[in-house]
C-alpha positions as a LaTeX table, in Angstrom:
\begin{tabular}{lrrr}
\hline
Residue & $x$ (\AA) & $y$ (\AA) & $z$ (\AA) \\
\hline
Unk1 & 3.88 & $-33.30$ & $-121.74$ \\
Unk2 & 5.30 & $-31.22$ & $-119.24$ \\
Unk3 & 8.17 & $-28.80$ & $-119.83$ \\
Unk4 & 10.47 & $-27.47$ & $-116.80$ \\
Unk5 & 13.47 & $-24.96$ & $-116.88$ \\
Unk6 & 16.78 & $-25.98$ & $-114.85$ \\
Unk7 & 18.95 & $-23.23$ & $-113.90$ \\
Unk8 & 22.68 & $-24.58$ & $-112.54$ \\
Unk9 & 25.93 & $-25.52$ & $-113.17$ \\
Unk10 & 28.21 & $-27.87$ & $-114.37$ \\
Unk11 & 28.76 & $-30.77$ & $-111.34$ \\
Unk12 & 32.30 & $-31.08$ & $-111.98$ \\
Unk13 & 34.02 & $-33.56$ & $-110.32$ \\
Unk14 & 35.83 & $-30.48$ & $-107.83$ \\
Unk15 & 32.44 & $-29.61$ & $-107.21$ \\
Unk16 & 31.46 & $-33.63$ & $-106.30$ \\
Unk17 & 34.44 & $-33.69$ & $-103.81$ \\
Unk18 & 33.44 & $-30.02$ & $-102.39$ \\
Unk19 & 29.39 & $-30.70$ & $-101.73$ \\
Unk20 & 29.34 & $-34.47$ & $-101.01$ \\
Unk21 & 26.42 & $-35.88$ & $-100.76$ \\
Unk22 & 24.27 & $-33.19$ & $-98.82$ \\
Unk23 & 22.67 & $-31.64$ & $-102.72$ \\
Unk24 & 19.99 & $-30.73$ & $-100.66$ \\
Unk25 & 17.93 & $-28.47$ & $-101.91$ \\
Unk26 & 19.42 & $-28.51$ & $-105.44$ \\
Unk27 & 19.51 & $-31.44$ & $-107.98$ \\
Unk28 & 21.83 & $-33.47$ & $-109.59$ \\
Unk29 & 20.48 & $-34.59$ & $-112.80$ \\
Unk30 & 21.81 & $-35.48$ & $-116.70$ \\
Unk31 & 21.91 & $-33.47$ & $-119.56$ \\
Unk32 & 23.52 & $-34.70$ & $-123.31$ \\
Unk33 & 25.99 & $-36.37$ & $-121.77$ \\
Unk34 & 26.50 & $-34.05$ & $-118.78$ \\
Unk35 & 26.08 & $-33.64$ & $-115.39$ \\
Unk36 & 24.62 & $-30.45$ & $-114.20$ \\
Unk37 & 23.88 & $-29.12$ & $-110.15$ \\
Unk38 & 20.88 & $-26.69$ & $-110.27$ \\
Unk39 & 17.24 & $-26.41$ & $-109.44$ \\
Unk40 & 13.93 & $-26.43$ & $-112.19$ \\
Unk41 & 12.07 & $-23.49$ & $-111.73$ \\
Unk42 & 8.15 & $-22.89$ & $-111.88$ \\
Unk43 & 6.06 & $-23.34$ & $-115.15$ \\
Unk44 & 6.30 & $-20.13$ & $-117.13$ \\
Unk45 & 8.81 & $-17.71$ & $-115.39$ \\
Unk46 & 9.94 & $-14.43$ & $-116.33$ \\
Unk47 & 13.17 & $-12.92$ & $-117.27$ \\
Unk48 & 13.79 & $-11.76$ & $-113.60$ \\
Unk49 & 12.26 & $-14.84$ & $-112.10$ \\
Unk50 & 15.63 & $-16.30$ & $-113.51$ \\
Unk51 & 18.19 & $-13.90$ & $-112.45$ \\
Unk52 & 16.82 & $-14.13$ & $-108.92$ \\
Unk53 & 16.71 & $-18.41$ & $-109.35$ \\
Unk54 & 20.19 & $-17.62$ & $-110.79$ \\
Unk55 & 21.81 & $-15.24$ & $-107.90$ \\
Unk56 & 19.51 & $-17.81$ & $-105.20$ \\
Unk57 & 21.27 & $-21.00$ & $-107.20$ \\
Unk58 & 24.81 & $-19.29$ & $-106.23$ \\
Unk59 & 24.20 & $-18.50$ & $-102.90$ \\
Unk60 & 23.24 & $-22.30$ & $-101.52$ \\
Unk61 & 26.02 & $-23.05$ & $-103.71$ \\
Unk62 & 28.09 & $-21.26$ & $-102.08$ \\
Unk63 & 27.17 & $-22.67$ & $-98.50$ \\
Unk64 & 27.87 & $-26.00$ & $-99.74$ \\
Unk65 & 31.66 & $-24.98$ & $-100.81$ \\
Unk66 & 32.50 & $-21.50$ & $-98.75$ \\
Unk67 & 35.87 & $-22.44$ & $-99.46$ \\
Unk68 & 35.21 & $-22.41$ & $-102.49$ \\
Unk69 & 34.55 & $-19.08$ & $-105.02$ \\
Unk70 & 31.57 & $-19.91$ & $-106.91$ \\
Unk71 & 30.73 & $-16.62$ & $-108.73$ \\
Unk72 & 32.89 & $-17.38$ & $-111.60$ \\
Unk73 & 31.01 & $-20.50$ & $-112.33$ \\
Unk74 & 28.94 & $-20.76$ & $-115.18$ \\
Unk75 & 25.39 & $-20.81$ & $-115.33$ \\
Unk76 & 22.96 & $-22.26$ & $-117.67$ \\
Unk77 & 19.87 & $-22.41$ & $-117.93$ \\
Unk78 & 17.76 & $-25.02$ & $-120.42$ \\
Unk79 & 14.37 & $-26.49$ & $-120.93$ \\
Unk80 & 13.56 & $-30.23$ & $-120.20$ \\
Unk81 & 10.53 & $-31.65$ & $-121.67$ \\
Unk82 & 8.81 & $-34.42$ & $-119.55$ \\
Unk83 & 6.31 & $-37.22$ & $-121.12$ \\
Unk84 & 4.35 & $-38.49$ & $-119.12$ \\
\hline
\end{tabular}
């Protein structure tokens, strides 16, 4: 079993529209019931690993939608476990 971080943010529907289909490099993936736009980080990160995947997450965001203010957004950050 593998387990993997995601750092991102809701993928609203605004945020559909805004990006297209261009996710490049981020993800789009599910989450109970959601769906989230984000990256998954490296095995074992630290604390700062994940601010900097945080502020790094923003930024592409943000050249997706420049129109767009993206610092407000909120960002989570949760562990997926993978069986395989």
């Amino acid at each position: 079993m593998l387990t993997k971080l995601f750092v991102g943010t809701r993928f609203t529907s605004e945020l559909k529209m805004r990006i297209g289909s261009d996710l490049s490099p981020m993800t789009a993936i599910p989450y109970e019931g959601k769906e989230y736009i984000g990256y998954y980080l490296e095995s074992n990160p630290t604390v700062a690993q994940i601010r900097t995947c945080c502020d790094e997450f923003l930024i592409k965001l943000q050249e997706h939608c420049p129109e767009h203010r993206v610092d407000n957004l909120p960002i989570v950050v949760f562990p997926q476990a993978f069986v395989g």
